[in-house]
C-alpha positions in Angstrom: -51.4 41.2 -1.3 -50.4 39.6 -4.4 -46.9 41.1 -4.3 -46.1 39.8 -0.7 -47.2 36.1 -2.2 -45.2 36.7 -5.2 -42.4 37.9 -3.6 -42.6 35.2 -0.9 -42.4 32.6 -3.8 -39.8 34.1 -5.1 -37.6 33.3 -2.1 -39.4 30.4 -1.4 -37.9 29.5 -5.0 -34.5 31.0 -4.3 -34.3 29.1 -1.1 -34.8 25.7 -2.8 -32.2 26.6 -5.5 -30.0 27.3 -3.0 -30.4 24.3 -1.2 -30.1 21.4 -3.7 -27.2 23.4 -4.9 -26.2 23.3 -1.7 -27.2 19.3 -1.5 -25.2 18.6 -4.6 -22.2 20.4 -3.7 -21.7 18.8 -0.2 -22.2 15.0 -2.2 -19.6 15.8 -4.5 -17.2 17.3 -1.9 -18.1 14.2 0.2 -17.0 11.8 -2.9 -14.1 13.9 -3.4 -12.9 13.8 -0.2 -13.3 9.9 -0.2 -11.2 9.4 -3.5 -8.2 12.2 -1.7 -7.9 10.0 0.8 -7.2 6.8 -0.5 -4.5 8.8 -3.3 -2.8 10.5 -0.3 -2.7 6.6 1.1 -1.5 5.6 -2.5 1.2 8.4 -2.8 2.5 7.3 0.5 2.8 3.8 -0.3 4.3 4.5 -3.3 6.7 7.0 -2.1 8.0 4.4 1.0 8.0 2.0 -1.7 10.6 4.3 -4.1 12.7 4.8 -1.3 13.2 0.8 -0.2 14.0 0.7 -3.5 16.7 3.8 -3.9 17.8 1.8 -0.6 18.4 -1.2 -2.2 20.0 0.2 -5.5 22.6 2.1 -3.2 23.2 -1.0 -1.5 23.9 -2.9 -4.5 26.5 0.1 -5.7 28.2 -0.2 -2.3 28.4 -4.0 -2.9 29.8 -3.2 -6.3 32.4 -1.0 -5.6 33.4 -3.3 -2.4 33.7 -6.5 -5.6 35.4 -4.0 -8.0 37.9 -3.2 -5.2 38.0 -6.9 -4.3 38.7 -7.7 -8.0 41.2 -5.1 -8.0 43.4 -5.9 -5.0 43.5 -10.0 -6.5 44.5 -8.9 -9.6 47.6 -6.8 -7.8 48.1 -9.3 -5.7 48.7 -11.7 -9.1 50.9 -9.4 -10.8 53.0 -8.8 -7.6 53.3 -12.6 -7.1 52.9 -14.4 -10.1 53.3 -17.5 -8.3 50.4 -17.3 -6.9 47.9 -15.8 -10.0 46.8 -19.4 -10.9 45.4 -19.6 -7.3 43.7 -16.8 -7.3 42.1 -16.7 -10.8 39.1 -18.8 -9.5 38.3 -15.8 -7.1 38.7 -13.3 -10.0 36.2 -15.4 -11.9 33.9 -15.3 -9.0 34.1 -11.8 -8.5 33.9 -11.1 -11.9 30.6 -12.8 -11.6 29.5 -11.1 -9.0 29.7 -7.7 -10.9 27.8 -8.7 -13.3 25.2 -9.3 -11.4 25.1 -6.4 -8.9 25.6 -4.5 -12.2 22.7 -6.3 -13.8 20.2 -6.0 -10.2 21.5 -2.1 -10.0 20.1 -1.4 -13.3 16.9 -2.9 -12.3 16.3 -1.6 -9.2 16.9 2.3 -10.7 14.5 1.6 -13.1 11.9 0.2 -10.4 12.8 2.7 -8.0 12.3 6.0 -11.0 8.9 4.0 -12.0 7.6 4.1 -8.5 8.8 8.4 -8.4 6.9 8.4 -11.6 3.9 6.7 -10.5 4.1 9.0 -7.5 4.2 12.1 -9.5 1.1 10.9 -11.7 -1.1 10.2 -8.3 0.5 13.9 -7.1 -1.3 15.2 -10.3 -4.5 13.9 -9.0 -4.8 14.8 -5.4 -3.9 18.7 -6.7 -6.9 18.4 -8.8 -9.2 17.2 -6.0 -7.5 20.3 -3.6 -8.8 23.0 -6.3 -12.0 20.9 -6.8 -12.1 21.1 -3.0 -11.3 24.6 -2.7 -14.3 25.6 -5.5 -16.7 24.2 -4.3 -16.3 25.5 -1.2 -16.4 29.0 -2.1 -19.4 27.7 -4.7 -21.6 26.8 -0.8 -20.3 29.8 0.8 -21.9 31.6 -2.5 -24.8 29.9 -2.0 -25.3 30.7 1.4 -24.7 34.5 0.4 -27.8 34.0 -1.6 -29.9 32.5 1.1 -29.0 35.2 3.3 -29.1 38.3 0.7 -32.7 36.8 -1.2 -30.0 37.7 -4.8 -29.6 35.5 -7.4 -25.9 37.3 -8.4 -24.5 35.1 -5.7 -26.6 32.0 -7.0 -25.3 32.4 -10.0 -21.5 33.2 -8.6 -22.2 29.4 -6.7 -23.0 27.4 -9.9 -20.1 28.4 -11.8 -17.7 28.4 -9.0 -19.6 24.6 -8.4 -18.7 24.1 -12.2 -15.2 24.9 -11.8 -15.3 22.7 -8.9 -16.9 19.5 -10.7 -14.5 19.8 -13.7 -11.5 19.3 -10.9 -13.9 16.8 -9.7 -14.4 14.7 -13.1 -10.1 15.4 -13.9 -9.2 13.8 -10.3 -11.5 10.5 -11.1 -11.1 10.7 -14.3 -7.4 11.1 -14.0 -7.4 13.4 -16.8 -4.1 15.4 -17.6 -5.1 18.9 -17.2 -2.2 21.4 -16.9 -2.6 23.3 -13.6 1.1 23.4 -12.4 0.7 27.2 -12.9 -2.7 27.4 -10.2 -0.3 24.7 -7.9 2.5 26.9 -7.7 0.6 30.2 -7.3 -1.9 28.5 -4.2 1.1 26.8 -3.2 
């Protein structure tokens, strides 16, 4: 008699093991899963955001080769007829002008546009970290519901430090820690 209540404890004890593990998991997934979200949302703003910008540089470039061809055919024009050079130095001026500046708004819109690829490659580093936390702490419930069903603590134990794993992802991805896992990224994807 005392063995059946000792062994009934025992899983009475395994059970609630397994299901504040269980509890604990499914809160962090849950936060994880919130903080994804908006980063995917982020990433996607950011990434329409480096491409109006890539837009705009090109458009400027186009704009400065159509000035620098401009400039160009007056400056033919003047050495063809040099009668008329005096009238048409005014519009060299002015387009010389104008090169500057698209020259001057190209070089700023690159650097804009290769911050926002940067930015977008930093918040890509953090949604990876949140799919392996994701991915851990799955396999860390399904461990734990192996342990439920089997009455073992091997599978238990298999949870927690599969749930570990998963919570360091889990800290990197808020914390927005710089852990090198290109080599796990590459091989999952």
């Amino acid at each position: 008699m005392e063995v059946e209540i000792s062994v009934e404890a025992e899983k009475k004890r395994l059970n609630s093991l397994v299901a504040l593990t269980v509890v604990l998991l499914s809160v962090l997934m849950g936060l994880g899963k919130l903080k994804d979200e908006n980063i995917v949302q982020a990433r996607q703003l950011l990434k329409a955001d480096a491409l109006d910008s890539w837009s705009e540089y090109q458009s400027k470039k186009i704009k400065l080769h159509l000035t620098e061809a401009s400039l160009r055919q007056a400056q033919m024009l003047a050495l063809a007829n040099p009668a008329s050079a005096a009238a048409l130095e005014p519009q060299q001026r002015q387009l010389r002008g104008e090169i500057k500046r698209y020259q001057a708004e190209g070089g700023a819109l690159q650097r804009k546009a290769e911050g926002q690829e940067t930015g977008f490659e930093a918040l890509n580093q953090r949604h990876d970290l949140f799919d392996i936390s994701d991915a851990a702490l799955s396999i860390a419930v399904a461990s734990a519901a192996v342990a439920a069903l089997s009455a073992n603590l091997l599978p238990l134990f298999s949870s927690w430090a599969f749930g570990a794993l998963g919570l360091l992802f889990w800290l990197a991805g808020f914390g927005g820690w710089n852990l090198r896992i290109e080599w796990l990224v590459s091989l999952l994807g």
